[in-house]
MIKOLPA-266670 format. One record per residue (C-alpha): residue in one letter; x, y, z. Coordinates in steps of 0.001 Angstrom, whole numbers, padded with zeros to 6 digits, always signed. Example, Ala and Ser with C-alpha at 12.3 -4.5 7.8 and 13.67 -1.06 7.14 Angstrom:
<pts>
A+012300-004500+007800
S+013670-001060+007140
</pts>
This chain:
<pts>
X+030768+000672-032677
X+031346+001797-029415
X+028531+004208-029313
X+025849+001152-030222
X+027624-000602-027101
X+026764+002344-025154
X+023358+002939-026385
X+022493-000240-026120
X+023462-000583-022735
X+021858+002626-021399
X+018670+001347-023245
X+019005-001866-021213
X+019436-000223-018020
X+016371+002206-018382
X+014309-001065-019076
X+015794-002812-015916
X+014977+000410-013717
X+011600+000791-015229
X+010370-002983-015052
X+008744-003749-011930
X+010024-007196-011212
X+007762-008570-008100
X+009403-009650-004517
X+008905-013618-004446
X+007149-015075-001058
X+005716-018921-000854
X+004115-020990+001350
X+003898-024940+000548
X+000327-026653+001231
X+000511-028671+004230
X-003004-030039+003902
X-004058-033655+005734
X-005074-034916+002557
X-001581-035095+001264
X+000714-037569+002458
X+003404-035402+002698
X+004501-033602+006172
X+005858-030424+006576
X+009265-032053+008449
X+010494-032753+004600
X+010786-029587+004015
X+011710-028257+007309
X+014117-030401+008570
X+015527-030677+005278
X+016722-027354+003724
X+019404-029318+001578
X+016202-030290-000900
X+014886-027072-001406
X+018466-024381-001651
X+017791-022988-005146
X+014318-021727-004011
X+015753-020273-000748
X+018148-017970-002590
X+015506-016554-005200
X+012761-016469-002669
X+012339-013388+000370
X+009529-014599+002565
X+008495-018189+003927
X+004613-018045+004891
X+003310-020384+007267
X-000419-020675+008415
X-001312-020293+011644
X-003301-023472+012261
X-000247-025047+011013
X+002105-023476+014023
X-000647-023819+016555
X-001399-027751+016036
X-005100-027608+016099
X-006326-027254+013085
X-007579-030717+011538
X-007305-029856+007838
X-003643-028813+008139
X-000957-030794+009331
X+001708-029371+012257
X+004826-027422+012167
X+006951-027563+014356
X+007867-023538+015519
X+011643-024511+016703
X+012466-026110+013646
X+010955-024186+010990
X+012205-021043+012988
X+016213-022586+012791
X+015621-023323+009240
X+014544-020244+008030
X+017798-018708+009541
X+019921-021514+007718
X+018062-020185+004464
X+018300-016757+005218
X+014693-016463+004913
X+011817-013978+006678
X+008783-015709+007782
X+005319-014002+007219
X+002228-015858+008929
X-001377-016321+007225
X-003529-015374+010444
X-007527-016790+010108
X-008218-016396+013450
X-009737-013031+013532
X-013369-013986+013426
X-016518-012694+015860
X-015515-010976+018834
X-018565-012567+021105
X-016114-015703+020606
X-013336-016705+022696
X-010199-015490+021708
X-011701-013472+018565
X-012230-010298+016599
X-009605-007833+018182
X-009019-010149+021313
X-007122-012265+018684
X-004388-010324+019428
X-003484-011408+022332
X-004086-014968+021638
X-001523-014336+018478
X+000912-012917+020244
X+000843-015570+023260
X+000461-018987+020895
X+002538-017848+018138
X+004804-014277+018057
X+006300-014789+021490
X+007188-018586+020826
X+008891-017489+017845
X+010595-014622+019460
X+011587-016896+021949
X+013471-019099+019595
X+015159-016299+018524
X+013296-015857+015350
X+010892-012544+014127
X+007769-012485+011740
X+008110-009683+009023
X+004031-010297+008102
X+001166-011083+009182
X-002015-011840+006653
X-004954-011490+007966
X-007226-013370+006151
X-011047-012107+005443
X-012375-010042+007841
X-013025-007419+005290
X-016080-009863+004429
X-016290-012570+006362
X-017734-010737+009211
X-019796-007853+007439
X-023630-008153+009053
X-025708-008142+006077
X-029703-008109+005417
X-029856-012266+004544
X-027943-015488+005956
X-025830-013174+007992
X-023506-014583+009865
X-023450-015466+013725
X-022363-012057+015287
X-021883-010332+012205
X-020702-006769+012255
X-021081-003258+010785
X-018574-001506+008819
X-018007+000779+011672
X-017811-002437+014617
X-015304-004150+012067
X-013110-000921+011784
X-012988-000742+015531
X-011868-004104+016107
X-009336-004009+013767
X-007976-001307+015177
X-007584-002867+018418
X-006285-006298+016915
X-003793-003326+014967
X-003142-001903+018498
X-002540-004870+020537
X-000218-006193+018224
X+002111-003019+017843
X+002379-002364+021535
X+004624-005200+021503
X+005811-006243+017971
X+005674-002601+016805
X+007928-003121+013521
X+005528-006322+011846
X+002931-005368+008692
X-000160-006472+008798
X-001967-006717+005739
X-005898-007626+004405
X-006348-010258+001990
X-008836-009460-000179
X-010900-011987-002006
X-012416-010569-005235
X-014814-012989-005607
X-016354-012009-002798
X-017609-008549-004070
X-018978-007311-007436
X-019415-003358-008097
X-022934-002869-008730
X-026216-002870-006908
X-027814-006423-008774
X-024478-008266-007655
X-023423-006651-004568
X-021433-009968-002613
X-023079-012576-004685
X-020737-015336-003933
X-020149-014846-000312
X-023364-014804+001648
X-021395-012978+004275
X-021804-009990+002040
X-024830-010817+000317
X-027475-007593+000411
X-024879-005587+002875
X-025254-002818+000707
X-021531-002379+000941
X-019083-002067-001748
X-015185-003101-001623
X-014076-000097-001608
X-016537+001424+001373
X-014769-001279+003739
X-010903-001178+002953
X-011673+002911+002629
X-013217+002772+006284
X-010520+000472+007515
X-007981+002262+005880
X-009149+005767+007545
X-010155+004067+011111
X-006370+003049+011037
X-004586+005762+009558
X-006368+008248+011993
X-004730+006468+014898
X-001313+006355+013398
X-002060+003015+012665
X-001844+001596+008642
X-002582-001320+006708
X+000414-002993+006306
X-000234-004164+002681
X-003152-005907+000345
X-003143-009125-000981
X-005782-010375-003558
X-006472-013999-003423
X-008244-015212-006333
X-007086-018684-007771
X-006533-018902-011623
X-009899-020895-012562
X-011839-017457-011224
X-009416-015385-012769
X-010272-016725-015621
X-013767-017234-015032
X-013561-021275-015891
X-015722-021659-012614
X-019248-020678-012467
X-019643-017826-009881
X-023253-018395-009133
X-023764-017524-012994
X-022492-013895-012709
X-019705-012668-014992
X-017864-010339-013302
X-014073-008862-014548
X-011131-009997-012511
X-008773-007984-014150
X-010539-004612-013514
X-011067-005621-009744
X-007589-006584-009744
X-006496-002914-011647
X-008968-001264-009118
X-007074-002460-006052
X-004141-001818-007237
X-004253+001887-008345
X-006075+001977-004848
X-002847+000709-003161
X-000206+002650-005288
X-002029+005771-004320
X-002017+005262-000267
X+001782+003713-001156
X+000691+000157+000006
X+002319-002981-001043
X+000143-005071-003384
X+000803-008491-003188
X-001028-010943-005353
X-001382-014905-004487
X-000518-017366-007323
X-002433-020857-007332
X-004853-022896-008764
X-007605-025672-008193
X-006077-029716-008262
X-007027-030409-011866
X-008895-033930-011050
X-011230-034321-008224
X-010911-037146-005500
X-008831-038303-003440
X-004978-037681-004130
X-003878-040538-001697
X-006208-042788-004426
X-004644-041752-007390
X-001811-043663-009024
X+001608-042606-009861
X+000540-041477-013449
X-002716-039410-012417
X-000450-037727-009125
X+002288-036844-011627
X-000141-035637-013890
X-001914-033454-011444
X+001366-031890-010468
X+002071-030947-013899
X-001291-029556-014562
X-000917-027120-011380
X+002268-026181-012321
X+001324-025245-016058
X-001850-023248-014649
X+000454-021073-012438
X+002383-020104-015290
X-000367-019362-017736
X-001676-017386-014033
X+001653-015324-014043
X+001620-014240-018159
X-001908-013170-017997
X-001390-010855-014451
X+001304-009306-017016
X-000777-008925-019861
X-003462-007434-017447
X-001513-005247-016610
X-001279-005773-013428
X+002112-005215-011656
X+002142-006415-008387
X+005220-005458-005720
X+005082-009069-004208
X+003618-012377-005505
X+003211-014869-003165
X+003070-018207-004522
X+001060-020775-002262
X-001064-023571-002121
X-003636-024651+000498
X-004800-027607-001871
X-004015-030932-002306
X-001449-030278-004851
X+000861-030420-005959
X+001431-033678-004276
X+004796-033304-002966
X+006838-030381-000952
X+010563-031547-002151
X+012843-032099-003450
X+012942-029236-005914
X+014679-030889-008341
X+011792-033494-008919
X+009391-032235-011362
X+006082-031865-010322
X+006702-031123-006599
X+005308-027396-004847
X+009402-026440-004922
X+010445-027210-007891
X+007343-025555-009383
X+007804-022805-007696
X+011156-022336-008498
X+010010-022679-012446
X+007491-020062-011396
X+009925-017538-009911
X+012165-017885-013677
X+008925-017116-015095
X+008156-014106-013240
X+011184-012385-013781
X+011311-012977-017172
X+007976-011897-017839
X+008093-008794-015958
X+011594-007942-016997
X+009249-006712-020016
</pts>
């Protein structure tokens, strides 16, 4: 009898040092069109305590810290910066300001703006910022041969500026990542599809991996590296429930690609978890029952999201579970059903069983 015990606790063991279970960060939507404000959250951290024990990394957006975007709504830095030290939490930032450098305070002169509006304040406050996600250059700013966009860059410009962005950065917050996000429905892999979503792509004659291979080589030969890659795809493209221009394309593989191409430079693959609100309008509009209903759709989507990335095989080191939509409706508390918290809490059980596998 005792030797079953044993066996079947070695056998156990083996499976939990083998599984790959994925690092949990979140960020909670703080769009205008929700009525909620990001000071439930923040100045609360009594509503939300389960999530901040089975969670690593708290991701805000940068519009969000600087005030000026109109879609999102503010954050205040001092206060999210003392809660996330009552949570025992690391803060990563979604960074969308790196756009064409003949604009003010763009492509690698970003930097400096970053550091200035956003690091130092938080420094200053005695916080730190782990991450920072830099979000679409990789495509957004590719010059192509049609509807290319104002400024738009080669490969080689794009490299270059990232560097310096990379650069700037370091010299004085040497010790934060900085990652790419990726979007895969950006790209296709061959010729008749090249970038057929994004027009900033459209005709480059570029390919996926000829940009994050340039980037990664610009940056690695200047002791500089990519902190980590994060594929944003919601789970209605995933799954190919939305028409991509009426081009079928396989998520999965591009997902499989990407991540064999991280493992083998030893990069950190994060993948985002979300999904589109299930009814169209406007949330402030709807009435308890569709709002509730709404809520529980999202939250149902990201699970389904989580079991196929599994049965994908794909096997990401983070998963970052965040929302820029509408829903779900409500931040907090987690223990209402429904809300981004408590879903993401039911999300988080759901990973690590899944991937326990």
């Amino acid at each position: 009898m005792k030797k079953i015990f044993l066996i079947l606790f070695l056998c156990v063991s083996v499976i939990n040092i083998y599984a790959k279970i994925p690092r949990i960060a979140f960020g909670p939507p703080t769009t205008a069109a929700r009525e909620s404000d990001p000071s439930e959250f923040v100045d609360h951290p009594e509503l939300w305590s389960e999530l901040a024990k089975n969670a690593e990394l708290f991701l805000a957006i940068d519009g969000e810290l600087l005030g000026k975007h109109s879609w999102l709504k503010p954050m205040n830095i001092t206060n999210i910066v003392n809660t996330l030290k009552k949570q025992n939490l690391r803060m990563g930032i979604e960074f969308s300001g790196f756009g064409s450098p003949q604009k003010e305070n763009q492509g690698a002169k970003a930097a400096k703006h970053l550091v200035e509006n956003i690091l130092d304040k938080i420094y200053a406050e005695g916080g730190s910022v782990q991450t920072i996600h830099l979000d679409g250059p990789d495509y957004r700013m590719l010059k192509g041969m049609h509807k290319t966009p104002e400024s738009g860059l080669t490969l080689e410009e794009l490299a270059q500026e990232l560097l310096v962005f990379y650069q700037d950065v370091h010299k004085k917050y040497p010790d934060i990542k900085i990652g790419l996000i990726v979007d895969p429905k950006a790209w296709d892999y061959d010729e008749d599809t090249a970038g057929f979503l994004r027009y900033y792509t459209q005709k480059s004659g570029l390919y996926l991996e000829d940009v994050i291979n340039t980037i990664y080589d610009k940056l690695n030969k200047a002791d500089e590296k990519i902190g980590f890659i994060e594929l944003d795809c919601p789970y209605p493209y995933y799954i190919k429930k939305r028409s991509l221009d009426h081009v079928d394309f396989d998520c999965p593989d591009i997902f499989r690609r990407l991540q064999k191409w991280s493992n083998e430079r030893k990069l950190p693959f994060m993948v985002v978890v979300n999904t589109e609100p299930k009814f169209p309008g406007d949330i402030k509009t709807f009435d308890d029952e569709k709002r509730i209903a709404t809520d529980i759709a999202y939250r149902e989507d990201c699970l389904e999201y989580i079991s196929k990335l599994h049965a994908d095989g794909i096997r990401p080191d983070w998963i970052l579970l965040e929302s820029w939509y509408s829903t779900p409706t409500k931040n907090v508390p987690e223990t209402e059903e429904g809300t981004f918290f408590h879903t993401t809490n039911e999300c988080i059980k759901h990973i690590r069983k899944v991937f326990a596998k």
